[in-house]
C-alpha positions as CSV (number, residue, x, y, z in Angstrom):
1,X,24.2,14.0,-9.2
2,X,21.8,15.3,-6.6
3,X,19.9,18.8,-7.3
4,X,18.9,20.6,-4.4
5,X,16.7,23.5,-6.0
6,X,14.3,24.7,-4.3
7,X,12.9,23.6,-0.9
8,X,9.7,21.0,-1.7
9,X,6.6,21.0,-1.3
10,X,3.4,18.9,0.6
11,X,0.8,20.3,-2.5
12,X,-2.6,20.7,-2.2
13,X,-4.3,18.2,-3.9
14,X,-7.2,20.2,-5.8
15,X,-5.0,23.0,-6.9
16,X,-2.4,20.4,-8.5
17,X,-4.9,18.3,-10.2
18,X,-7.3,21.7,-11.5
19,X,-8.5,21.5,-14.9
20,X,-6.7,18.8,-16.0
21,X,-7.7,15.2,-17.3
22,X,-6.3,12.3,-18.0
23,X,-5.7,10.6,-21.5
24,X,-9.1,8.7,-22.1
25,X,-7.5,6.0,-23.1
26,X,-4.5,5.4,-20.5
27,X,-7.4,6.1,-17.5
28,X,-9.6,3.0,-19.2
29,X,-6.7,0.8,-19.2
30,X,-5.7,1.4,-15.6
31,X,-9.2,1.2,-14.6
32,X,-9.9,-2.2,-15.8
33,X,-6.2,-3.5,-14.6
34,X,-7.4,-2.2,-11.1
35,X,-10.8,-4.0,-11.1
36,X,-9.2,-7.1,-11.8
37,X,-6.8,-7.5,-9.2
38,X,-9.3,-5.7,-6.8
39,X,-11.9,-9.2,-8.1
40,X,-9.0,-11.5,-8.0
41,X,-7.8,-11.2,-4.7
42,X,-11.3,-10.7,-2.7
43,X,-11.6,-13.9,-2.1
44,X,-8.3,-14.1,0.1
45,X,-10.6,-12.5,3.2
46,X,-12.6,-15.8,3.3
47,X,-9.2,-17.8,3.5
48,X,-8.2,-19.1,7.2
49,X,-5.6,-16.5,8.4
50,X,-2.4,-18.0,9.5
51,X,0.6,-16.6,11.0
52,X,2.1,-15.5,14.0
53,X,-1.5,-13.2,14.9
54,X,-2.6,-13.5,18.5
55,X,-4.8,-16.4,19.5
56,X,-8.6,-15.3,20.1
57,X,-11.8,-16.9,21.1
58,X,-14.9,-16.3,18.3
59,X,-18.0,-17.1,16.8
60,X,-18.0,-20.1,14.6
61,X,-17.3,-18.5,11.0
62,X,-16.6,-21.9,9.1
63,X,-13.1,-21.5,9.1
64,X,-11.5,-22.9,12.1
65,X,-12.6,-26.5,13.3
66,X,-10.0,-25.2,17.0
67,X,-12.8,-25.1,19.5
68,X,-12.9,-23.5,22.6
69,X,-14.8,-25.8,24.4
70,X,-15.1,-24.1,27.8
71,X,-16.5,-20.9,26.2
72,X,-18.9,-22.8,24.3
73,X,-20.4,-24.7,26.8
74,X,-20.7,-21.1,28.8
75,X,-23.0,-19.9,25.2
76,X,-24.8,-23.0,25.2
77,X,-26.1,-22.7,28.5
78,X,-28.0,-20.1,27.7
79,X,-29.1,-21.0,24.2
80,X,-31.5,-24.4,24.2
81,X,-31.3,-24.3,20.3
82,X,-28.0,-23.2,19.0
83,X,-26.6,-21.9,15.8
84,X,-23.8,-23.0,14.1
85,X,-22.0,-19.5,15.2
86,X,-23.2,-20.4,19.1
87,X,-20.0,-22.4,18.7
88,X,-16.6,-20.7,20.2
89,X,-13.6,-21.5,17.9
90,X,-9.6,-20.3,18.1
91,X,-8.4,-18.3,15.3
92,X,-5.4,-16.2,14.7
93,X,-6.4,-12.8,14.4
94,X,-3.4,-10.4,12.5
95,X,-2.8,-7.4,13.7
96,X,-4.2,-4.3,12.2
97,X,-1.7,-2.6,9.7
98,X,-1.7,0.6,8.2
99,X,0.1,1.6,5.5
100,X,1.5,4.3,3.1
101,X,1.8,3.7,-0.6
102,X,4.4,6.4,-2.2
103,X,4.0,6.5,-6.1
104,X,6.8,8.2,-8.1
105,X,5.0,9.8,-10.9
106,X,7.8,11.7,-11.9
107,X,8.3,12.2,-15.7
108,X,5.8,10.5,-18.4
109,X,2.5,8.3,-16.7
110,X,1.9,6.4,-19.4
111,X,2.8,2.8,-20.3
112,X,3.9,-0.2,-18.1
113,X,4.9,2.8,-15.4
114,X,1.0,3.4,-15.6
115,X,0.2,-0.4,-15.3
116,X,2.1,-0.4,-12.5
117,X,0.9,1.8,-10.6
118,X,-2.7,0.8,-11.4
119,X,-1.9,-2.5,-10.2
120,X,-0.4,-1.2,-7.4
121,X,-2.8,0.8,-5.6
122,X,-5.3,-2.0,-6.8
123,X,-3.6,-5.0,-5.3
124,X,-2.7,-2.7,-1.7
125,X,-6.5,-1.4,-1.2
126,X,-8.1,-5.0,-2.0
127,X,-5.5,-6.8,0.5
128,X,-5.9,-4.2,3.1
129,X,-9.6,-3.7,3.1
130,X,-10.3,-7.5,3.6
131,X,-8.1,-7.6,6.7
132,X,-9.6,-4.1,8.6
133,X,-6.2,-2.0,7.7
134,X,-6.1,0.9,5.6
135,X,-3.7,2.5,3.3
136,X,-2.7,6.5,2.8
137,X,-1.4,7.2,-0.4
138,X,1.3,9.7,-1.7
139,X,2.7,10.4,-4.9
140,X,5.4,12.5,-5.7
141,X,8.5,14.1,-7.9
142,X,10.3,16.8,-7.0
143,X,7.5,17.7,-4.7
144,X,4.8,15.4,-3.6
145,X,1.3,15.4,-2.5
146,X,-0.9,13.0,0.3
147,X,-3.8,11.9,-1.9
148,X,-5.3,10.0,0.8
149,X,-4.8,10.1,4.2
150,X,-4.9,7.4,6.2
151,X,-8.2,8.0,8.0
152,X,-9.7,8.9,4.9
153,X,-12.1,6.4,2.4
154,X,-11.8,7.2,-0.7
155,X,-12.2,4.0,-3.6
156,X,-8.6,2.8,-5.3
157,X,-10.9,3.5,-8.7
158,X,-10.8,7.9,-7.7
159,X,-7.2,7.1,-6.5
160,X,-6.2,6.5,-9.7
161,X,-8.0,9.0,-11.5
162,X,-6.2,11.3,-9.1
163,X,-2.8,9.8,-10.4
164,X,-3.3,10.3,-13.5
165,X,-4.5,13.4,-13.7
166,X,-1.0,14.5,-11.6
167,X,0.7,16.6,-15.0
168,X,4.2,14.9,-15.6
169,X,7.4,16.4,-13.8
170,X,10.9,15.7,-14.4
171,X,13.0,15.4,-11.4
172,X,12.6,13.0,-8.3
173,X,12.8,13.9,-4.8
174,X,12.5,10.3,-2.8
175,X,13.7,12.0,0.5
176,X,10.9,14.4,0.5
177,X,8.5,12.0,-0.4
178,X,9.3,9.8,2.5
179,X,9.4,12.3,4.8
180,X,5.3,13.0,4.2
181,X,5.5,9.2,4.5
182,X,7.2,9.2,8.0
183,X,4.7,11.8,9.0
184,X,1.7,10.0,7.8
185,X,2.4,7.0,9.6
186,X,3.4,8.8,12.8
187,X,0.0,9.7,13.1
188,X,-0.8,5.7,13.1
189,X,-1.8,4.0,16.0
190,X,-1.6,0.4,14.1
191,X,0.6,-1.9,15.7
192,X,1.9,-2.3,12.2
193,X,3.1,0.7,10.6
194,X,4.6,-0.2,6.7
195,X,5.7,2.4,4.1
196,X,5.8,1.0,0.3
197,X,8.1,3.0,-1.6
198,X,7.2,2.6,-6.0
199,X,9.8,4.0,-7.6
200,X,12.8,3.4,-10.2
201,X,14.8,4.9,-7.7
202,X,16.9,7.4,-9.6
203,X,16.6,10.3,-7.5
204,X,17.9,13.5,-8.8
205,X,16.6,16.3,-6.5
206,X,16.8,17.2,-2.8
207,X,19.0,15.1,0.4
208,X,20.0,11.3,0.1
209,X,17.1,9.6,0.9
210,X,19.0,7.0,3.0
211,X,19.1,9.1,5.8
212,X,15.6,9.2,6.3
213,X,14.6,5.5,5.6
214,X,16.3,4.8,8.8
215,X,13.5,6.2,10.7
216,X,10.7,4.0,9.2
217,X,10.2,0.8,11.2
218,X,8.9,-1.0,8.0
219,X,9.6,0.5,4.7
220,X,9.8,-2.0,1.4
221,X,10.7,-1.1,-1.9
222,X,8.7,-1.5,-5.2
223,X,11.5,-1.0,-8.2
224,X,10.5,-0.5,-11.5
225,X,13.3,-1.7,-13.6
226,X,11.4,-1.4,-17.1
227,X,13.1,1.7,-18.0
228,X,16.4,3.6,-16.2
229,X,16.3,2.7,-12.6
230,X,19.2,2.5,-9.4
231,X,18.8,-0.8,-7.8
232,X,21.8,0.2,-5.6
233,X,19.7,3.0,-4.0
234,X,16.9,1.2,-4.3
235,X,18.8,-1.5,-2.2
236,X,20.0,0.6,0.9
237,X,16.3,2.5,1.6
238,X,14.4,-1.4,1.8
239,X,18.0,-2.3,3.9
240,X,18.1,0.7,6.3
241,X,14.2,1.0,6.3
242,X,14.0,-3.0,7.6
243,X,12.3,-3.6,4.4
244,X,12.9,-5.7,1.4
245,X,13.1,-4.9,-2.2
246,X,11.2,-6.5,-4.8
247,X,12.2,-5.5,-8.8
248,X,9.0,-5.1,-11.2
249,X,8.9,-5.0,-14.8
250,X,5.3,-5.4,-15.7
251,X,2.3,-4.7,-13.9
252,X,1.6,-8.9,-13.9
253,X,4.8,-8.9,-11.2
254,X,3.1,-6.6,-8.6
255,X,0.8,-8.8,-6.9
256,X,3.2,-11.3,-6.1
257,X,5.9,-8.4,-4.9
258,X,3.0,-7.2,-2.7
259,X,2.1,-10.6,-1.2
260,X,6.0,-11.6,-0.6
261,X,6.5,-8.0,1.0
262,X,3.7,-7.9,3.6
263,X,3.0,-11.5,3.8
């Protein structure tokens, strides 16, 4: 059963996290799990890019062995002793993405749904940082509150100090959380515009949030399905938001949902 309430509320981010701090012990534990998968999937910006990204001419960066010979002969011209990156190569480049990471921290942080979360905002800011896009970040329960915009640089490791430090709230509002999603993103000028909804899905406050997933033009779904979740709803936003959904139980199954849902 749906509970309307009271109309919901964008909060401002210092006033919701004022004097409060998060268990010592939970904040370690999500630190560490973030600088892990931040350190384990670096590396992934030196890898050759494939894809359907446009074709461009550029400077030799020991990846691609596609040279453009007639724009390389034009450099060499005017170089008598070249460089290795005096050499003109194809490469695909991908597209510059932005998107909007929207964390259900409804009810208790602690646990796997802590894990999870670590290892989600971990595993989003490493893979979108080596590729030039950037990522906004909202978290939410019966209201919600834009943590990071999307023009905004602030490290994954103060992110999720800023998660944990949200005080825990019973009821779930996944239309209103979207909905500062939608807005976020329609600020974008990315050719790529995604919205990554993390959630168990069982919403209890506010509209049906199916309405609104229809206006994203990418929205995927992250279900946590270690404790009580709604894979039906969970279902229909990823389907009516052109998304997929990917289940997680543990905080090891996140990378690989993240990598299957914006590879």
């Amino acid at each position: 059963m749906l509970v309307t309430g009271q109309r919901a509320e964008l909060r401002d981010v210092g006033e919701l996290l004022e004097d409060l701090a998060p268990d010592p012990e939970i904040a370690a534990m999500a630190q560490r799990i973030g600088r892990r998968l931040a350190i384990r999937r670096r590396p992934r910006a030196d890898r050759p890019e494939r894809g359907s990204g446009r074709l461009a001419s550029v400077p030799y960066r020991y990846r691609s062995d596609d040279i453009d010979l007639d724009r390389t002969i034009e450099v060499l011209t005017e170089r008598p002793v070249p460089e290795d990156t005096d050499i003109i190569v194809r490469e695909r480049m991908q597209s510059r993405r932005d998107v909007v990471l929207v964390v259900d921290v409804s009810g208790s942080m602690r646990g796997e749904k802590v894990r999870i979360a670590a290892a989600t905002v971990a595993a989003l800011s490493a893979d979108l940082s080596a590729h030039g896009s950037r990522l906004a970040l909202v978290a939410f329960w019966s209201d919600a509150a834009l943590l990071k915009p999307l023009g905004a640089h602030i490290p994954a490791s103060r992110l999720l100090d800023q998660l944990l430090r949200i005080p825990a709230r019973g009821l779930t509002n996944v239309q209103f959380a979207l909905a500062v999603a939608h807005a976020e993103l329609h600020r974008s000028s990315a050719r790529r515009r995604t919205a990554v909804l993390l959630t168990d899905a069982v919403h209890n406050a506010g509209p049906d949030p199916r309405l609104i997933a229809r206006r994203f033009p990418e929205l995927h779904v992250l279900l946590e399905i270690d404790g009580e979740h709604d894979t039906s709803l969970g279902a229909d936003i990823a389907r009516l938001g052109r998304g997929r959904l990917a289940p997680v139980a543990t905080h090891r199954d996140v990378a690989p949902a993240v990598n299957r849902l914006l590879g």
